[in-house]
N, C-alpha and C positions, 0 to 999 in steps of 0.2 A: 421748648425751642423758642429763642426769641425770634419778637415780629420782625416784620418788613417794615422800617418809616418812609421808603420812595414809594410815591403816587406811581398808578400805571404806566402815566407819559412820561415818568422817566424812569421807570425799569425797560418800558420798549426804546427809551434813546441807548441805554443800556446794551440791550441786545442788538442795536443799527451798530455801535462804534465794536463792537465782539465781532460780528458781519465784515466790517470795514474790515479790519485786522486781519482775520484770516484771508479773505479775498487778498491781502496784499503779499499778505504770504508764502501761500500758492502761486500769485504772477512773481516774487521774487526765485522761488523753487524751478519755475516754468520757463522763466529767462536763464536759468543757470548761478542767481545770487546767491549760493549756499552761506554765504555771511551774513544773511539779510533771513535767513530759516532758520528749522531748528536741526537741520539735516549738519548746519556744522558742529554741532555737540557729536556726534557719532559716529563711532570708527566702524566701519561698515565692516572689514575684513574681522573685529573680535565680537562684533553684532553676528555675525554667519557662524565662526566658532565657537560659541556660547548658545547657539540655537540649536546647532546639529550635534554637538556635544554631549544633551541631555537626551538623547536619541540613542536606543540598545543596539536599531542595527549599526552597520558596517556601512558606512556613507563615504564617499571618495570621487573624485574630480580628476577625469585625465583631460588631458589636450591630444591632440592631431598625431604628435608623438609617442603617443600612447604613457604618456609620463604623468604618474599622482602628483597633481599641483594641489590640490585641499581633500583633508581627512579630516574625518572625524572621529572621538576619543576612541571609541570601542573599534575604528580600524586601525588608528595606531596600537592599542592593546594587542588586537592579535596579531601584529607584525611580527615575525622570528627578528629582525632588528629593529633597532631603538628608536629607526628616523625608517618615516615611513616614506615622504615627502620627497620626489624629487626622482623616487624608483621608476624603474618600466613595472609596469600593471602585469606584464606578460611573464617578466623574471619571477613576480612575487610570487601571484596568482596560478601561474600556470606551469613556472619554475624551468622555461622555454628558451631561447636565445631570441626569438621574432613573434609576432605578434600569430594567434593562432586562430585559424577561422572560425572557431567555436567560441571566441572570446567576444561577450557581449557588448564591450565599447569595438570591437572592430565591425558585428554586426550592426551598431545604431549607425559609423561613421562611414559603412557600405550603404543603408538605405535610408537613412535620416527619418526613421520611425524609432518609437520604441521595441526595445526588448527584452521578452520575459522566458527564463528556464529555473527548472530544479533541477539542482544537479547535488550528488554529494562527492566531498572530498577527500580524496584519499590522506591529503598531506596535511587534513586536521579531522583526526580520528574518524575518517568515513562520516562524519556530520553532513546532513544534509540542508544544502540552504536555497531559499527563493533569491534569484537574482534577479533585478528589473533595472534595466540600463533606458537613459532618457535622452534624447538629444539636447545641448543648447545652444542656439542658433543669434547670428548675430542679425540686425537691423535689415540684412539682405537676403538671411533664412539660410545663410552658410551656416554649418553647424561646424563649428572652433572646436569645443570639448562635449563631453560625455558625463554624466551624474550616474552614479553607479550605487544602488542599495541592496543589500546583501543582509537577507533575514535568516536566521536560523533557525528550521523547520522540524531540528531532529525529534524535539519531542512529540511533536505532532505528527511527524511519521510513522513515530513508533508505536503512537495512541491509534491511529487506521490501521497499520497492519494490525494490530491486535484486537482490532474489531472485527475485521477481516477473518482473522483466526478464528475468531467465535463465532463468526458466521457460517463458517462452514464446517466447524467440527463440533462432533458429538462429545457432548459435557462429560459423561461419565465415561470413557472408552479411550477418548484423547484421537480416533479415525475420522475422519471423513463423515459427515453426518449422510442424510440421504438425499436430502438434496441437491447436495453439492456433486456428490456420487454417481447422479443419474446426468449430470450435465459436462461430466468425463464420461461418462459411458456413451453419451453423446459426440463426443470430442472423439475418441479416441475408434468407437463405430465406423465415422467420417475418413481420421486419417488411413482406417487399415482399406478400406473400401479402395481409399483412390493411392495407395501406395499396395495394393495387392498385396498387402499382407494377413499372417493370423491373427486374431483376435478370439482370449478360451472366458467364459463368465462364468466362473462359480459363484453358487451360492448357497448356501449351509444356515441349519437352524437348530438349535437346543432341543434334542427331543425331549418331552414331558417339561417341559420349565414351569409350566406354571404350578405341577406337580415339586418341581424342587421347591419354589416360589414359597408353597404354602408349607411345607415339610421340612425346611431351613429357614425360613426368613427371609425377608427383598435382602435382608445386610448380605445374605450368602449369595443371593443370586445379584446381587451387586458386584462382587467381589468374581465371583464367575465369571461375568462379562469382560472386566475388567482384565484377567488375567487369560482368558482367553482370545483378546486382541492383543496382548504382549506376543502371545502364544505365536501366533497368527502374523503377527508382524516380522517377527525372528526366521519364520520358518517358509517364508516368500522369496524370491527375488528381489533386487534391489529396486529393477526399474517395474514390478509389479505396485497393484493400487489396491490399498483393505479399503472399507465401511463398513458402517454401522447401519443397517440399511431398513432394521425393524426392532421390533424392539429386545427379540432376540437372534434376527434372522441377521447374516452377516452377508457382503459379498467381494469377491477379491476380482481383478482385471489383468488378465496376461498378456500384455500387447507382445507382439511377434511369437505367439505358441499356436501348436495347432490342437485338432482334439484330441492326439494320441499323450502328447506330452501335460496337456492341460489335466486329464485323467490320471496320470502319474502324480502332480502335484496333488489333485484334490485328494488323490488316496495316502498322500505323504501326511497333509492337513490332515481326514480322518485318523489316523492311526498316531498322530501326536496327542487330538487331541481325544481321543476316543483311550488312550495308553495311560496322559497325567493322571495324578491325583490333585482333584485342587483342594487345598487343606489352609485357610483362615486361621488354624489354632485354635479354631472351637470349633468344628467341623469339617470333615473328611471325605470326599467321597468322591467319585469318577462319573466322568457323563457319558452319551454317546449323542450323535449329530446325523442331520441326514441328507448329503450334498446331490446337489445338483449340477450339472456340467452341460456349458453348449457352448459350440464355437462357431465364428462369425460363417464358415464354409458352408452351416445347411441350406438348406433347401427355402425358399419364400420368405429370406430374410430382408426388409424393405427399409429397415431402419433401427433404429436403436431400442425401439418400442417392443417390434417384433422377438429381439434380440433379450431384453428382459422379460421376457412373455417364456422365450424357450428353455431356459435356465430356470426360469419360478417354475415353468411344468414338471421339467426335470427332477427339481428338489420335492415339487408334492409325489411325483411319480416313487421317490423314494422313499417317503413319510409311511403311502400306501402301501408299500409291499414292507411296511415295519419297522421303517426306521433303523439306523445305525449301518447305513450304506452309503455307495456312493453309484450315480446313474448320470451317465452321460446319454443325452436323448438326441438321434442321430436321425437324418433329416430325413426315413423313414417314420421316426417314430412322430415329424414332426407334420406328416402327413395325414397319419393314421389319427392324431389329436382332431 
């Protein structure tokens, strides 16, 4: 690098006349002398389109008329016409004849804050996008136009639900895992209670599994599981709820049944699946199960707790007189426990 040959006292007169300079350039900028800055080299309006331009979202400018006076590249892109400029936001966007109350330059241009929704749309492939509308306000806090940025969220919607998903369902089964299961049995407790309705919980478990377990292979008793919540799934009502609730024990939810019909069901489930043969193509064989049955109607039912307390009794009550039944335990019986 070559040296410096200015002495200190005049690299600092240096940096005083650099000082002068700018200071006169700012009071020319400050007075309004844009010939006298550097403010007149640059076209302001292709300065903002060349800014917002390299930007993915959907950036767009109404006025009080609700009219696009500035886009940017990727919101003229996804315009269905070629000129984006000059539209109602209301025809584009919301494909309307007037401005719609849920339209977010009409929300900032009613309260003169910001405003943010997700919404997705139907008239671009149900994609869902973050809108955030801004007000901008002239020197007297009138707010003239609206800045409007519109991100597209779909794949990140789709990435939560599907975390979502795995959060509450069981891996190998594809039902409801347990937890999730007990927090509708909760829900659904609740609604029948204060809409006086039925509410039937079966619940059923593999007799001997850990017997098949070690006599076929986890592959079989993999595969068991598996095709016995097909099973189970088919053979329910539409608006009924399966799980996976143990690791062999299963439970189904009958909102609006009582325990006379919930008893027919469970015996329909037994004799389907106590009837198959599940057969892998390397293995054959037929199971039997031992259900339990209780409906929200007994006796000292105080909540949801109670309510899985009298169905699990249910199902041991069946294990113990031998398994390959079915026991509806009825609010005598729930006494006598």
């Amino acid at each position: 690098m070559d040296s410096c040959d200015k002495s200190r006292e005049e690299l600092a007169g240096d940096v005083a006349e650099l000082r002068r300079r700018i200071a006169q350039l700012e009071q020319a900028a400050g007075a309004g002398k844009r010939e006298n800055g550097l403010d007149r080299h640059l076209d302001h309006f292709r300065l903002w389109q060349e800014t917002f331009d390299v930007v993915d979202d959907m950036i767009y400018i109404v006025d009080r008329e609700f009219t696009i006076v500035r886009a940017n590249k990727a919101a003229c892109d996804s315009a269905a016409s070629p000129e984006l400029l000059g539209k109602k936001c209301f025809q584009y966007f919301h494909n309307l004849t007037n401005p719609a109350n849920h339209c977010p330059a009409c929300k900032v241009f009613h309260s003169g804050k910001p405003f943010h929704v997700e919404r997705q749309d139907p008239a671009r492939q149900n994609r869902w996008f973050a809108i955030s509308a801004y007000p901008i306000q002239d020197s007297h806090g009138f707010v003239w136009q609206c800045l409007v940025i519109c991100r597209d969220i779909t794949d990140c919607k789709n990435m939560l639900s599907k975390l979502n998903e795995l959060a509450i369902k069981d891996d190998l089964t594809g039902l409801i895992n347990r937890r999730h299961f007990i927090e509708v049995l909760a829900r659904e407790f609740r609604l029948a209670a204060r809409r006086g309705s039925g509410l039937v919980f079966i619940i059923f478990t593999i007799d001997k599994f850990k017997e098949i377990n070690s006599s076929c292979g986890r592959k079989f008793g993999d595969f068991l599981l598996k095709e016995i919540s097909d099973i189970l799934v088919n053979h329910v009502r539409n608006t009924d709820i399966c799980g996976r609730i143990g690791a062999d024990e299963f439970g189904v939810l009958l909102p609006d049944a009582d325990a006379v019909e919930g008893k027919i069901i469970a015996g329909n489930i037994h004799s389907q699946l106590c009837q198959f043969v599940f057969d892998d193509g390397e293995i054959g064989r037929q199971i039997s199960i031992s259900v339990g049955v209780a409906a929200n109607n007994a006796l000292n039912l105080q909540n949801h707790e109670d309510f899985f307390s009298l169905a699990d009794r249910a199902m041991h009550e069946a294990k113990t007189q031998g398994g390959n039944r079915v026991v509806l335990l009825l609010e005598s019986d729930a006494d006598a426990a």
